[in-house]
VOVO-58231 format. One record per residue (C-alpha): x, y, z. Coordinates in steps of 0.2 Angstrom, whole numbers, plus 5000, padded with zeros to 4 digits. Layout:
# residues N
XYZ
...
//
This chain:
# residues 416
500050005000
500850164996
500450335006
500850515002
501350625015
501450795010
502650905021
504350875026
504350955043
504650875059
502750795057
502750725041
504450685044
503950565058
502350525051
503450445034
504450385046
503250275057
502050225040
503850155033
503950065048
502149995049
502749925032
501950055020
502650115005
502950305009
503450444996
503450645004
503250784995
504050954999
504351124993
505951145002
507651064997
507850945012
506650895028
506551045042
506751185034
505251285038
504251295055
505351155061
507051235058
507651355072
506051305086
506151345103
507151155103
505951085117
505250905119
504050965133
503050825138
502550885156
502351085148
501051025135
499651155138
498351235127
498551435126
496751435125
496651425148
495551515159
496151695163
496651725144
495251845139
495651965153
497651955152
497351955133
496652155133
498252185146
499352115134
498652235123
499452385131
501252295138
502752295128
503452155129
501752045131
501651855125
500151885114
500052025098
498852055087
498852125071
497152205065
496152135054
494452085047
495151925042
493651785043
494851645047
495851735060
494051805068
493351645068
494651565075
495151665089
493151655095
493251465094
495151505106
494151615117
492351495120
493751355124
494351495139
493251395152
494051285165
493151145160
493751125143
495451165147
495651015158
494750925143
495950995130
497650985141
497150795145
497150765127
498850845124
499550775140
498950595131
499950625115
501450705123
501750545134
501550435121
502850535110
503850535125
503850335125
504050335106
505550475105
506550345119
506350195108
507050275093
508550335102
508850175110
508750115093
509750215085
510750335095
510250515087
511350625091
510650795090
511250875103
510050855114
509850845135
508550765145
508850875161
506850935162
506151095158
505951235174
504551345173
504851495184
503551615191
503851795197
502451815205
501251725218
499651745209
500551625194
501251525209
499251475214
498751455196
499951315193
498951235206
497651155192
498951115181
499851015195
497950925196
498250855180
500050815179
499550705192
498050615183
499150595168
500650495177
501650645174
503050665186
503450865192
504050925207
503451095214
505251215219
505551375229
506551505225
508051435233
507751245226
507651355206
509451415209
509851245213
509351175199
509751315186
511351395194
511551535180
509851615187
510951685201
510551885196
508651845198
508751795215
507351915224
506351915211
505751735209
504451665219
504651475215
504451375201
503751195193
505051065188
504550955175
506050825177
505550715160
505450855147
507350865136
507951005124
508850955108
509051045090
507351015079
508151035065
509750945068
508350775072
507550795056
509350795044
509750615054
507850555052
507550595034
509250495032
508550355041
506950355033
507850365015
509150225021
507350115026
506750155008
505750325011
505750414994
505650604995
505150724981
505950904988
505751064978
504051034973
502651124975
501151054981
499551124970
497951024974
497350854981
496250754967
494650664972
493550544964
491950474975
492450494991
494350454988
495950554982
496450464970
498150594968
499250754970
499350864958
501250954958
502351054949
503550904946
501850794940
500150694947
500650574960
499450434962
499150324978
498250214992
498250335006
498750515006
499150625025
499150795024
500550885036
500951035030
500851155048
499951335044
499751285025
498851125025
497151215029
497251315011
497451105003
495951055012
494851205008
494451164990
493850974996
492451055008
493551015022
493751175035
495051115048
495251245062
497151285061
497751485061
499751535058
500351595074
501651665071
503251635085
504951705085
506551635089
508551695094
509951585095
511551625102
513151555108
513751545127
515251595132
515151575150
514451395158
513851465175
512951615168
511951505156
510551395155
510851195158
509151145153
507451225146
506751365157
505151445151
504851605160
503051605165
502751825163
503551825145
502851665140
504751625131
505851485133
507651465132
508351315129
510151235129
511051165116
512851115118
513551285116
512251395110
510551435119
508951465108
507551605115
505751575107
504251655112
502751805107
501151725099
500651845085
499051835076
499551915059
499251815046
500651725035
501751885036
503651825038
504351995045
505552015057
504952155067
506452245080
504952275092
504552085092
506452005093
506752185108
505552055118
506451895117
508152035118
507252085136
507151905145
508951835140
509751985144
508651995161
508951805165
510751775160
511651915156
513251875158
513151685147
512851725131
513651835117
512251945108
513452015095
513151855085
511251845087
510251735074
508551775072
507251675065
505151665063
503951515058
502151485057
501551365072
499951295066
498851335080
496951235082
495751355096
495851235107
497651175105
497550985103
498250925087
497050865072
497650665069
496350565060
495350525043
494450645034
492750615026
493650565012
494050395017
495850375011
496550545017
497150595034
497750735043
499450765054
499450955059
499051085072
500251045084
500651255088
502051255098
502351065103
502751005089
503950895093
503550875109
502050775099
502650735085
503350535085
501950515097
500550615085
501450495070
501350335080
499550355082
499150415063
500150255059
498950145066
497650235063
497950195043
498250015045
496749995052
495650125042
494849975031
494349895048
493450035059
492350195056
492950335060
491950515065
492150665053
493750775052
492850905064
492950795080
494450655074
495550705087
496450585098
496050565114
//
């Protein structure tokens, strides 16, 4: 049986990856010359299992208007009468309520530990190296009104088998020595000891090797122009290097894959948030991070690398508009310089920005679509490799046996 995976990113990457391994025929399609060059190449470099929250949470309406008005807030918006983005950020906001976050993080929380199985296999496997660290992710809080609204998270760590571990001030210097300049000014923080760091992009050269060496064939610098169906199947792709025909077909294109769908009748409900990322060298070890640490007020992570740290954070609402704005990276410039000021050189900043394909209520979309031969991979926002073996494990199977079950419609075919 042959599948079609559209999208090279760390998704349809894993997704080819698992379908070769479930003994399927797999070819993947991209525009790009190699795998992980778009939203997946310079990512905040987590694999956050225990952080794996939707943004949609209780208390986001009313900091979302604050934000408005603070210069260095998480969330910007850009104006807009857009349709998509106004429909999408109502579905974000109804999904506010506490009940449906807990709902919606379970989910996530579900996927992300299954990845986190799947990810340790394949490294005891094959021994990856991308430079990656399993020394957990710290969360840090500034302020005691964060401090108490971690409490509910903790609820469903617990529920989910996740371990964590709830620190002081004192016990965060512990654990991150380089935070030494912020003591006084943290009130505590969450440990989340299972979480690892690593280079995104650096996994996806060493798996598309891996998946070519197990018989993956990739199509790069090709265009994808429109899915072709025939009584409720696709029956092929239609590119700019030809028609491909097969059995099965998964779309994982991130932001993009909504525009493919459209023209088939089906609406899935991903928007391009777009994030923003700095990576830069360290040149002093006890001034630097040793691990992720994702300050809770700026909502940006940093995360080590062997000698380089990556900062990624600021959810902007703007549509597919790949600027690099100075007052958006000045944010990302403010926490590392606040947190380690001393442990990294900013003369040889690198600055990026990507599209994280968002859904309202920030669970992934993995399943078949009314057309009974074509599934989808995508809306992972910002976990998407935290998810992503995990997300293509469970696509995998859901393929094999896609002649033996019924499935519910695209709307609703999210994993649980």
């Amino acid at each position: 049986m042959k599948v079609i995976v559209l999208g090279s990113g760390v998704i349809g990457l894993t997704s080819a990856w698992y379908l070769n391994q479930a003994g399927f025929d797999v070819t993947v399609v991209d525009r790009q010359a190699k795998a992980g060059e778009e939203t997946s190449f310079a990512n905040a470099g987590q694999i956050s299992y225990g952080y794996s929250s939707p943004w949609a949470a209780p208390g986001i309406p009313t900091k979302a208007i604050k934000w408005l008005f603070e210069q260095h807030a998480p969330l910007k918006i850009k104006p807009s009468l857009s349709p998509d983005l106004i429909q999408w950020a109502s579905q974000m906001l109804s999904n506010c309520q506490l009940d449906k976050y807990r709902v919606n993080k379970s989910r996530m929380l579900t996927i992300a530990n299954r990845s986190r199985e799947c990810l340790a296999k394949l490294n005891q496997q094959f021994e990856l190296d991308y430079q990656g660290r399993a020394q957990g992710t710290l969360q840090i809080f500034r302020t005691h009104t964060q401090l108490k609204a971690i409490e509910k998270d903790m609820a469903l760590l617990e529920e989910s088998g996740t371990q964590f571990e709830l620190l002081d001030a004192k016990q965060c210097l512990v654990q991150e020595p380089g935070l030494a300049s912020m003591q006084g000014e943290l009130v505590g923080g969450l440990y989340l000891p299972n979480d690892e760091t690593g280079d995104c992009y650096l996994f996806c050269q060493q798996l598309q090797k891996m998946a070519q060496q197990a018989g993956v064939e990739f199509v790069f610098n090709t265009d994808v122009d429109a899915l072709l169906a025939e009584n409720n199947k696709v029956v092929a792709v239609k590119t700019t290097q030809g028609t491909l025909h097969g059995d099965h077909f998964v779309v994982a294109l991130g932001s993009y894959s909504k525009a493919l769908l459209n023209p088939l009748g089906i609406d899935i409900p991903v928007y391009p948030v777009k994030g923003y990322s700095l990576t830069l060298p360290v040149i002093n070890e006890q001034q630097a991070p040793t691990s992720t640490i994702m300050d809770e007020t700026y909502k940006v992570a940093l995360t080590r690398f062997e000698q380089r740290i990556r900062v990624a954070g600021t959810a902007e609402l703007a549509g597919f508009d790949p600027a690099l704005p100075d007052k958006r990276l000045a944010t990302l410039n403010h926490v590392v310089s606040n947190l380690f000021p001393q442990g990294v050189d900013f003369t040889q900043a690198e600055y990026w920005t990507g599209f994280r394909p968002m859904t309202p209520d920030g669970t992934p979309i993995i399943g078949q679509t009314k057309y009974s031969n074509l599934f989808t991979n995508t809306g992972h926002g910002t976990l998407g490799w935290t998810m992503a073996c995990g997300s293509a494990d469970i696509l995998a199977e859901l393929i094999a046996f896609s002649g033996q079950r019924s499935y519910t419609q695209l709307s609703v075919a999210r994993y649980v």
